[in-house]
C-alpha atoms as an extended CHARMM CRD file, in Angstrom:
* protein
*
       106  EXT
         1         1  UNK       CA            -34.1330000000      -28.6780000000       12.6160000000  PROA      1               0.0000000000
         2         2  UNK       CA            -33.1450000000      -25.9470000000       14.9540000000  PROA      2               0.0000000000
         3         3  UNK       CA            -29.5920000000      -27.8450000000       15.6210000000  PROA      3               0.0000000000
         4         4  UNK       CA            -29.3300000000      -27.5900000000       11.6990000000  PROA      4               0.0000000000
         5         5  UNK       CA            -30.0090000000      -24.1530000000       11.2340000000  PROA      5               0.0000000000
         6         6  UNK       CA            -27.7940000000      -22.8070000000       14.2450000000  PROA      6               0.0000000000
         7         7  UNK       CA            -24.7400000000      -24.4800000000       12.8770000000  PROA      7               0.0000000000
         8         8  UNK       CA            -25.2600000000      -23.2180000000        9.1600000000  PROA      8               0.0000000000
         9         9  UNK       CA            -25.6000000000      -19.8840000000       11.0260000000  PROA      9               0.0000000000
        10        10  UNK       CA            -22.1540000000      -21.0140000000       13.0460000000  PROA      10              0.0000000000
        11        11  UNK       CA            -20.5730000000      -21.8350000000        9.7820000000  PROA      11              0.0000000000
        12        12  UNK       CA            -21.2520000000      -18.8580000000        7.8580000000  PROA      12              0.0000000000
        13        13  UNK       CA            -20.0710000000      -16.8590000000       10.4970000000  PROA      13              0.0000000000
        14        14  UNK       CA            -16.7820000000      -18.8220000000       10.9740000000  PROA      14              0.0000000000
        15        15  UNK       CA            -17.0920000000      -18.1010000000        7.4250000000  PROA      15              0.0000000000
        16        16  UNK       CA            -17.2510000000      -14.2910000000        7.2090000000  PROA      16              0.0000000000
        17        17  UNK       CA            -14.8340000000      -13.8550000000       10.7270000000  PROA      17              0.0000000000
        18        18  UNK       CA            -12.3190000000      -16.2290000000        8.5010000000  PROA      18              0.0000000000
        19        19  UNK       CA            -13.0830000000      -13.8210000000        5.3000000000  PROA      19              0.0000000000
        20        20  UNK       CA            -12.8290000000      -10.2910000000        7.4120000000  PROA      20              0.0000000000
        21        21  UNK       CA             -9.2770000000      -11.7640000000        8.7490000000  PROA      21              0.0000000000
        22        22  UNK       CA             -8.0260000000      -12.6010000000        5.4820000000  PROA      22              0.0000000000
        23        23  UNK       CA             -9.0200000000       -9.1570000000        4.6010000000  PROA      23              0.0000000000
        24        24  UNK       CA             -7.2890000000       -7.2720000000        7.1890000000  PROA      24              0.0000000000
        25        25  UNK       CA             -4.3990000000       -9.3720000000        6.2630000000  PROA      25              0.0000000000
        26        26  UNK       CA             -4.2900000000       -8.3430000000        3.3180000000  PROA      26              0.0000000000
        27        27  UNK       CA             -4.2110000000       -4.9680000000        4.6350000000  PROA      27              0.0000000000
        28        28  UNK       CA             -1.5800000000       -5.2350000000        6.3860000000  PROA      28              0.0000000000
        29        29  UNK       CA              0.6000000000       -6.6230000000        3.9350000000  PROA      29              0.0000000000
        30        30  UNK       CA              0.3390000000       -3.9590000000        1.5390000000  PROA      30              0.0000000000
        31        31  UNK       CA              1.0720000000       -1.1110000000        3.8340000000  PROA      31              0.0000000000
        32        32  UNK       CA              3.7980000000       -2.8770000000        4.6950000000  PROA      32              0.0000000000
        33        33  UNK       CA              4.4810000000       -3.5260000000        0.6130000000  PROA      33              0.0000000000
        34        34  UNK       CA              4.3100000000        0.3430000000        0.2970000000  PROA      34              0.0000000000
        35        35  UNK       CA              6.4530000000        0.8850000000        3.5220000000  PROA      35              0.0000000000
        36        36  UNK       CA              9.1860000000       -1.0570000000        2.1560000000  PROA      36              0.0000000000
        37        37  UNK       CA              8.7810000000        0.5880000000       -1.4580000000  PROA      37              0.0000000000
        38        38  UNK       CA              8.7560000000        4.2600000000       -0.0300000000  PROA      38              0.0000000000
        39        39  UNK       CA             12.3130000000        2.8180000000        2.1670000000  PROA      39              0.0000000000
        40        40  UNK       CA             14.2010000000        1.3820000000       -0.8350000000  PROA      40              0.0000000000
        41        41  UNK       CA             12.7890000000        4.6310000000       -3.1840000000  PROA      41              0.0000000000
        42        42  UNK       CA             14.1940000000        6.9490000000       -0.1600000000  PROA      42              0.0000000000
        43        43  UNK       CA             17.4930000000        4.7860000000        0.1800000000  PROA      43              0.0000000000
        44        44  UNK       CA             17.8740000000        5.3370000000       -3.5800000000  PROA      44              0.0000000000
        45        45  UNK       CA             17.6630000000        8.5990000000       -3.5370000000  PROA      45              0.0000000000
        46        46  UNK       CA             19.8110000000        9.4950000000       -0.5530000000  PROA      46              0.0000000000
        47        47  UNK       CA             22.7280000000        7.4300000000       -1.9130000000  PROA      47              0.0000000000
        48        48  UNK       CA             22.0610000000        9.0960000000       -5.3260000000  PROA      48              0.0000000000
        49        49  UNK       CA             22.1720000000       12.6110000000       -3.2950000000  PROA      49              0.0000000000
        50        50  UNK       CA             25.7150000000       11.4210000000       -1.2900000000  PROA      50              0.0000000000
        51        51  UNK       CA             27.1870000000       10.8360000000       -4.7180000000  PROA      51              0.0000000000
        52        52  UNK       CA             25.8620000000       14.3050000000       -5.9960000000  PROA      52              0.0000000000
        53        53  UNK       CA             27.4590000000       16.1820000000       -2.6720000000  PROA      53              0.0000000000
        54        54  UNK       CA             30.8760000000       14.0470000000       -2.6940000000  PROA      54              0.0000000000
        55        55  UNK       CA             31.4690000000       15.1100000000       -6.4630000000  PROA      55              0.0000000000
        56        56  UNK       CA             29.8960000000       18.6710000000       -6.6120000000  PROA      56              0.0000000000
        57        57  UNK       CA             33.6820000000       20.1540000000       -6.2440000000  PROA      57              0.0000000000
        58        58  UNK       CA             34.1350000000       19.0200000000       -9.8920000000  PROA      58              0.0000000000
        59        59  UNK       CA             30.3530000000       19.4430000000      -11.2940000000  PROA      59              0.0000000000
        60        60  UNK       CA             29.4210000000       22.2780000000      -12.9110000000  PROA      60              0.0000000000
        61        61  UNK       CA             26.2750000000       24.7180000000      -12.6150000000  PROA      61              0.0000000000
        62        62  UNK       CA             24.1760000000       22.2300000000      -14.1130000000  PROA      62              0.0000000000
        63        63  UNK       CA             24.2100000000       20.1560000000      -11.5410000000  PROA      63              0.0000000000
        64        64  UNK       CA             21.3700000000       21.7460000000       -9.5580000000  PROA      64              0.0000000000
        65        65  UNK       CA             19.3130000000       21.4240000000      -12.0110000000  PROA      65              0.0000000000
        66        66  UNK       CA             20.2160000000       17.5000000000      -12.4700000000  PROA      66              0.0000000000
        67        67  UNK       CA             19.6800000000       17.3050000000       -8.6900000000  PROA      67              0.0000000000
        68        68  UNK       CA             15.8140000000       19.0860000000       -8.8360000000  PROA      68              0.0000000000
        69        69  UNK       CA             15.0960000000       16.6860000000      -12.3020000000  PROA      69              0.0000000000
        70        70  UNK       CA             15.9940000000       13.6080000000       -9.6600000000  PROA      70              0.0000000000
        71        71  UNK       CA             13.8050000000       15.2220000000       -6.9770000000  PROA      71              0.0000000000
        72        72  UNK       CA             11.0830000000       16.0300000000       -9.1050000000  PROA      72              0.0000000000
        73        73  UNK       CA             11.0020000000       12.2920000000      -11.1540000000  PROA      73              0.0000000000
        74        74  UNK       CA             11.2580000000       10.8240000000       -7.5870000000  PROA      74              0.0000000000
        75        75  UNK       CA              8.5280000000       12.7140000000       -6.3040000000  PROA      75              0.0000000000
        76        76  UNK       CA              6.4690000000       10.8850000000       -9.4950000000  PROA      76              0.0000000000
        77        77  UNK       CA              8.1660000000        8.0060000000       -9.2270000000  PROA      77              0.0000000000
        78        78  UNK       CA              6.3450000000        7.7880000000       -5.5790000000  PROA      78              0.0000000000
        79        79  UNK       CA              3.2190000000        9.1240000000       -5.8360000000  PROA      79              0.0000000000
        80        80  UNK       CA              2.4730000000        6.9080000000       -8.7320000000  PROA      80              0.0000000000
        81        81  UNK       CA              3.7460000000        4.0190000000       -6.7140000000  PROA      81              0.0000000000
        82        82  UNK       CA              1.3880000000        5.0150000000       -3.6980000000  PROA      82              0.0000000000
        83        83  UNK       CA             -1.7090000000        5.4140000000       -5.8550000000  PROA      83              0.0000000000
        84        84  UNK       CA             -0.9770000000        2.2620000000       -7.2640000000  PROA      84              0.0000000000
        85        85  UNK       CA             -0.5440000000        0.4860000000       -4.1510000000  PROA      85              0.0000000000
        86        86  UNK       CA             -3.1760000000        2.6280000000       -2.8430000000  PROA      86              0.0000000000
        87        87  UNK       CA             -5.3960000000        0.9670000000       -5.8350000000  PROA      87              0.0000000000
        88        88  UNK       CA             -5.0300000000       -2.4800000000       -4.5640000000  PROA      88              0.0000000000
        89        89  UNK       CA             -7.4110000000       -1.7450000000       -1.6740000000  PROA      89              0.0000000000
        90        90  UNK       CA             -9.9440000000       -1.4760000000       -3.4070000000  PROA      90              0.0000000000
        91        91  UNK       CA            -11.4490000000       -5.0880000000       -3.7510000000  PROA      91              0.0000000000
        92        92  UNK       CA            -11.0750000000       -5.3900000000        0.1640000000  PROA      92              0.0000000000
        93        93  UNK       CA            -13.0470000000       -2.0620000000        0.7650000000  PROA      93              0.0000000000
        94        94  UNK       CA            -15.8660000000       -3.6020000000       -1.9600000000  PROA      94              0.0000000000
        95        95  UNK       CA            -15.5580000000       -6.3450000000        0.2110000000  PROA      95              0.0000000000
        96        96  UNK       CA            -16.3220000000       -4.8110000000        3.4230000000  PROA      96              0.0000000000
        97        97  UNK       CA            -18.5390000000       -2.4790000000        2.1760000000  PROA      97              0.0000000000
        98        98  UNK       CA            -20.5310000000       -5.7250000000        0.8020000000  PROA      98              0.0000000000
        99        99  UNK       CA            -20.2870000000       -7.0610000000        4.3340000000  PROA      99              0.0000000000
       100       100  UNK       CA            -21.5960000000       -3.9520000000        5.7790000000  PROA      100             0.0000000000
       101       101  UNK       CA            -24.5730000000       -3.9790000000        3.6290000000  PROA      101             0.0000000000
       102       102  UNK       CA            -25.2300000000       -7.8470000000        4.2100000000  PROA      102             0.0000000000
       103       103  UNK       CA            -25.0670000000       -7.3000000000        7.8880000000  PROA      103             0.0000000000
       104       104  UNK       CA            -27.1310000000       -3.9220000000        8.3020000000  PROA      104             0.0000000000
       105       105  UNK       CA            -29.9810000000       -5.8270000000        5.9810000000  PROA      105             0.0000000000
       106       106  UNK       CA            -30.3730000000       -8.1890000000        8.7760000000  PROA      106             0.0000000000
């Protein structure tokens, strides 16, 4: 009976080890989603600027203010993106906050 019980107790915790690497797995692959967002946004952007400074010779005044309506939509652009990427983190902290509160009852 003991046998029994100490592998259930093995299993589960195979079973929660298995569940908190998934989880920081998951982690990891969306800061690295939101690293490679923020580098393509930022690549975008600096080719958009190159094309601005190579052809400002033959733009007029309005062109600064084209250049701050970029800036400013980009600057939207990526803190929307972050949040929402930001947002996707949430099930894993319910998750670990769940875990937290299984393991400090015991």
């Amino acid at each position: 009976m003991h046998k029994l019980i100490e592998d259930e107790f093995d299993n589960t915790i195979e079973s929660l080890n298995n569940i908190i690497d998934s989880t920081f797995q998951f982690r990891d692959d969306f800061q690295m989603l939101l690293l490679n967002m923020l580098n393509s946004y930022e690549s975008k952007i600096n080719k958009t600027i190159e094309m601005i400074k190579k052809k400002r010779n033959n733009l007029s005044s309005a062109l600064k203010d084209f250049e701050n309506i970029i800036v400013d939509s980009f600057s939207e652009v990526t803190s929307s993106s972050v949040d929402s990427v930001a947002a996707l983190n949430n099930p894993i902290n319910k998750a670990m906050l769940s875990y937290y509160k299984i393991i400090s009852s015991s």
